[in-house]
N, C-alpha and C positions, 0 to 999 in steps of 0.2 A: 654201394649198390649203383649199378649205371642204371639209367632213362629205362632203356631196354627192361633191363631185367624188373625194375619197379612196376614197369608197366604188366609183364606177364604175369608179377604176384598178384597185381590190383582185378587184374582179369580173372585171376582163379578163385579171388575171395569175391566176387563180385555176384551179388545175388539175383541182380537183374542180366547177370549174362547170358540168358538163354532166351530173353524177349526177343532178341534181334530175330529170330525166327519165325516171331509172328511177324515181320515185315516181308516186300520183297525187294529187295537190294543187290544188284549185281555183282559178281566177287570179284572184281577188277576195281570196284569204285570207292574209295573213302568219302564214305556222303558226310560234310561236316554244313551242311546248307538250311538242315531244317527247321531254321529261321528265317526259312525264304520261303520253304516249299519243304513239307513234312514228305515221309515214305511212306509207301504205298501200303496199306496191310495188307495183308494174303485176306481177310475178311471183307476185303472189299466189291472186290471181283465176282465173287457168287453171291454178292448182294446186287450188285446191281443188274448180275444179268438176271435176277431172280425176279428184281422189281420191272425188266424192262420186258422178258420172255412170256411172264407168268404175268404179273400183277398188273402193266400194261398191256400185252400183247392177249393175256386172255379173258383179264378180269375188264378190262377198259374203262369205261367209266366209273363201274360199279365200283373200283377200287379206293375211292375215294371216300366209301366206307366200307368195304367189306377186307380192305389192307390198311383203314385206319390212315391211310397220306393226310386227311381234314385237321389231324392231329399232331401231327409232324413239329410243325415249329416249337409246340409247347413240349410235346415227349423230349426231343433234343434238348431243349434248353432245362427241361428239369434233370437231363443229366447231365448237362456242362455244371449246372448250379452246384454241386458237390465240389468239385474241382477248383471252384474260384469262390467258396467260402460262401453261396447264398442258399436261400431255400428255393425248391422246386418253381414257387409261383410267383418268383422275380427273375425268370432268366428266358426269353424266347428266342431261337436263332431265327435268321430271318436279314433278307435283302445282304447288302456289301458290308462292311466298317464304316467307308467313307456314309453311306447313307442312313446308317445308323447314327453317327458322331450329328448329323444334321437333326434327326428327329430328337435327338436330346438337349443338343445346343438350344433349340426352338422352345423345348420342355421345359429349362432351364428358364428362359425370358418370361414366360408366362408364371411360373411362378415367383418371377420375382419382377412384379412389374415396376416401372418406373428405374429399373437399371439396363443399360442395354448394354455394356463394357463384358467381350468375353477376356479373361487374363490365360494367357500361354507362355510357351516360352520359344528364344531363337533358337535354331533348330531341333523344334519336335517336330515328328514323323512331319513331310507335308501337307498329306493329307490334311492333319489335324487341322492347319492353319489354311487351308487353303478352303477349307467349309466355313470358317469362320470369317474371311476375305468375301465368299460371296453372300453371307447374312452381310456384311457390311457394303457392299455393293447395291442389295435390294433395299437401303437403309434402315435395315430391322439390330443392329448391332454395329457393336465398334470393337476392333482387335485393340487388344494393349500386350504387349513384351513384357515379359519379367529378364530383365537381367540384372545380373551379379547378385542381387539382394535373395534373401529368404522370398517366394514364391507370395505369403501370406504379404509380404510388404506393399506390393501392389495391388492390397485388395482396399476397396475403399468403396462408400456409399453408392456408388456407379455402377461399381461390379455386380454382372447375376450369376458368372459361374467362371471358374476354371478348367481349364480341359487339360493335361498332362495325358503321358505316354506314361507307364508305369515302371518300365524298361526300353532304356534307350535305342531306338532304333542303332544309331553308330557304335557306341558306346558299351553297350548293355547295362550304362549305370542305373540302380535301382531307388525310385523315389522314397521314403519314411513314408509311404503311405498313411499310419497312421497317426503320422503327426503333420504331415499338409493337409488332412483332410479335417484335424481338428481345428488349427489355425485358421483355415480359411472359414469352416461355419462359425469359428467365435469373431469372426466381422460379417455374417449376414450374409455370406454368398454358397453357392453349392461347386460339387468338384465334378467332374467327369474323367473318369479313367479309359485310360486305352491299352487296355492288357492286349495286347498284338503278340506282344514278342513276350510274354512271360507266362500265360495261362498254358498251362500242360506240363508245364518244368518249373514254376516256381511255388512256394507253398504260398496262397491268398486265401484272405478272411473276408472279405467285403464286409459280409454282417459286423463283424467283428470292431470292423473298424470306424460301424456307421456311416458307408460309404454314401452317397447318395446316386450316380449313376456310372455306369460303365459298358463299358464293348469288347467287344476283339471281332479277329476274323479266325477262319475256322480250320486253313491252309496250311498255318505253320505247326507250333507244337503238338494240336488237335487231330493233325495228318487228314484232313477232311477230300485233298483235291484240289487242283490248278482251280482258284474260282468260287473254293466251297461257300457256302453262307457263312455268315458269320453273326454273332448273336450280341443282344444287349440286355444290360441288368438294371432293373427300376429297384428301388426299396420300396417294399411295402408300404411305407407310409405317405410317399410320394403316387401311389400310382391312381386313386382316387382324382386329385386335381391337376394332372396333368392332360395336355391334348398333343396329341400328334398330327402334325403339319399334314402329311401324307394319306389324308384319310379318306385311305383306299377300303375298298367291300370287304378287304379280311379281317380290317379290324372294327368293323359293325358291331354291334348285338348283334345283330341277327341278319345275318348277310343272304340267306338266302330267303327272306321276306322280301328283297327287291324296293325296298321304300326309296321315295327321295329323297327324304331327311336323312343325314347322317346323324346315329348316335353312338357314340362310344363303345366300346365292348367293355364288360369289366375285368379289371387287374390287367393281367400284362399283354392280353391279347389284342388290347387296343392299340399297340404298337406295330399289331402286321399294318401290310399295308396292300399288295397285291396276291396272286396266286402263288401260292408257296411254290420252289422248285423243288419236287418233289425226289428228281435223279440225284439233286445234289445234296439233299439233306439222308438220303438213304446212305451217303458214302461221306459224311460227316458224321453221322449217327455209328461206322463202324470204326470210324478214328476215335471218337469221346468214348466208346466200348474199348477198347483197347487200351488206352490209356488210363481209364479209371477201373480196368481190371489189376493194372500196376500197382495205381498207389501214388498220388502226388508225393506224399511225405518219402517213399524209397526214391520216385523218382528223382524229385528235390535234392537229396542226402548223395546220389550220385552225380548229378550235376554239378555241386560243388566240388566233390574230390575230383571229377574230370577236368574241369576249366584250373582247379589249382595244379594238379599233374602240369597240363598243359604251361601255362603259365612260366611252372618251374622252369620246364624242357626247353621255353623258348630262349628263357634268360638265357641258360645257359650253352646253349647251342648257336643260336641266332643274335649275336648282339647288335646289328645293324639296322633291327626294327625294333622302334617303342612299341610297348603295350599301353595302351592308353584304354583297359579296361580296369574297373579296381580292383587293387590289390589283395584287399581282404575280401573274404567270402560272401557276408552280409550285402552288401550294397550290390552286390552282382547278380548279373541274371547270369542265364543259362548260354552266354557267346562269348569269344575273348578276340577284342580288334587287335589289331597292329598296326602300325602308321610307318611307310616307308615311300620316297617321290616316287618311286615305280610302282606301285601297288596294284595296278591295273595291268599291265605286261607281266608281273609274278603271278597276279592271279589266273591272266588265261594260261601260262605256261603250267601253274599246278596242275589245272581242269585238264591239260593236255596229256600229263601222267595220272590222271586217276586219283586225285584228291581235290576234291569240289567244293569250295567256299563260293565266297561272292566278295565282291568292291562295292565302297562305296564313296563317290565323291569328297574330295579330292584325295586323299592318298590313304585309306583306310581297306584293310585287309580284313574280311571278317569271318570268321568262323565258329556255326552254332553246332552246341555240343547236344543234339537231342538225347538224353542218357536213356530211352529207351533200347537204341538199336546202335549206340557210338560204344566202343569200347576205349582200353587204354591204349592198347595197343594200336588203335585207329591215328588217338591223340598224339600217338609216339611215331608211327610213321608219315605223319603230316610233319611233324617237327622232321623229320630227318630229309624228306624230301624237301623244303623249304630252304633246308641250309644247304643244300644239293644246288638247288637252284639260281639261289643268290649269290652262293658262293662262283659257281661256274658261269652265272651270269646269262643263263641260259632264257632267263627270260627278253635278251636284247637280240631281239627278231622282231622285223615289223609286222608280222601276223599277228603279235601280240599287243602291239602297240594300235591297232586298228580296235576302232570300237565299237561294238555289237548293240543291237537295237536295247537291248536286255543285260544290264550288266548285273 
């Protein structure tokens, strides 16, 4: 059976094949990006004009109880909490990723005073390392590297917490979550996950795994919006003693008492920190509707046979670029790189026919397979046009070789 033909069976047995209609996607485009930048729902649009028409435009202030917005961050977050394996009243979305990874980094040192060493690794997301640069900047912490060894290797009496990506921004390779996150508590330190790139496409336990904290942003798998919030996850047993650096009026007791002590809020709402965005959590709130109308466990189950499809087709179609995502299913998240020294002029020259990945420094071609709204046949005519292109060589034009604010 050829790629082709594989691909139109896999689309006809395919059970989420009709989601893609709950997005809006233009039919010229193979979106393979939304690990950058999720699709739009069609449920989003008459949400927000609904919240900006109605809810601001007539309710105005009053909206802020009588549309429930005071409530926003926690509603969201206890429905992301299904999705990434916690209960409801550990999950609140709220402010960026980056600002989130800071209030917990911070979380982390206090409770574990008398270590200031956060452990990461070389090239995680940079964000991740670049919050932890400027705790070590204020002199409140110290970065340390993990390389080559087991991650738990570098943990030692010094350490108060690890921060890992959970899936690799370049890569998409997938951490054993549940066994870094045991290894490092059996030496006394806590972990911090950064589900960015795998929350909405991959199947996560947190509870499960006794995780202690984590984030994401709310843009990619979650299809939230250029910008959306993005939310973090305390364990219940943690959230009594921890404090939050940022502590702004939302995460008060009692924020609209006006005191000038600050006291904590209880459980997870002590982590807001300012006025919630109420536009952007309205259109965050219909990406997490959407996707947990699916089904992480169908969504998951086709993520994997899309990126293996793919995979196959490139081997064999495309030998001129390594895949440098894994092989096997398990350790994979939901994207598959390629690595080729042009990778940058191929990939504007795809975007220029209508199939949309991204780069990423230095020579990494990346394409995420959102198995909501991607099909086979999507994966199948990316492979065809790539060999199109490399083959003909079409991406050696300097319009491609120019490089855009936004790669």
């Amino acid at each position: 059976m050829s790629f082709a033909d594989e691909a139109r069976a896999l689309d006809a047995a395919d059970p989420l094949r009709s989601a893609r209609d709950l997005f809006v996607l233009p039919e010229d485009v193979t979106y393979l990006d939304g690990n950058s930048l999720g699709a739009l729902p069609r449920a989003t649009a008459p949400r927000i004009a609904d919240v900006v028409t109605g809810q601001w435009g007539t309710g105005l202030i009053r909206s802020w109880n009588d549309a429930h917005w005071i409530d926003l961050p926690q509603g969201v977050g206890a429905k992301i909490a299904p999705l990434i394996g916690a209960r409801p009243n550990e999950v609140i979305a709220c402010d960026s990723t980056s600002v989130n990874i800071y209030k917990l980094l911070c979380a982390a040192l206090t409770l574990r005073p008398g270590r200031r060493v956060i452990v990461s690794e070389p090239g995680n997301f940079p964000t991740d390392i670049y919050m932890v640069q400027g705790l070590a900047a204020l002199g409140l912490a110290e970065q340390r590297l993990a390389r080559g060894n087991p991650i738990a290797d570098f943990v030692d009496d010094d350490v108060a917490a690890v921060l890992l990506t959970h899936a690799h921004y370049k890569s998409g390779r997938l951490h054993d979550m549940a066994a870094v996150t045991a290894a490092v508590q059996a030496r006394g330190a806590l972990v911090i996950w950064d589900l960015s790139h795998s929350a909405g496409a991959v199947e996560l336990d947190l509870d499960g795994v006794n995780a202690d904290f984590a984030v994401g942003c709310g843009y990619k798998y979650l299809n939230g919006g250029p910008g959306a919030p993005a939310f973090l996850y305390v364990a219940a047993r943690h959230q009594h003693a921890i404090a939050n650096p940022l502590s702004g009026w939302m995460g008060h007791a009692a924020p609209f008492a006006f005191e000038d002590a600050y006291v904590p809020a209880p459980g997870i709402t002590r982590m807001l920190s300012g006025t919630p965005p109420i536009l952007g959590l309205a259109a965050l709130e219909c990406g997490v509707d959407t996707v947990a109308a699916l089904g992480i466990p169908a969504l998951a189950a086709k993520s994997r046979l899309l990126t293996d499809f793919f995979m196959r087709a490139i081997a064999g179609t495309c030998p001129s670029v390594e895949c440098v995502s894994p092989a096997h299913p398990e350790p994979r998240g939901s994207q598959v790189s390629l690595r080729h020294p042009d990778a940058y002029a191929i990939c504007r020259a795809l975007i220029d026919r209508g199939v949309i990945g991204d780069f990423r420094d230095p020579d990494i071609l990346r394409f995420g397979f959102t198995p909501a709204y991607v099909g086979f046949g999507d994966a199948w005519h990316a492979v065809e046009l790539l060999a199109q292109v490399i083959e003909g060589r079409a991406y050696d034009r300097p319009e491609y070789r120019e490089r855009a604010a936004v790669t």
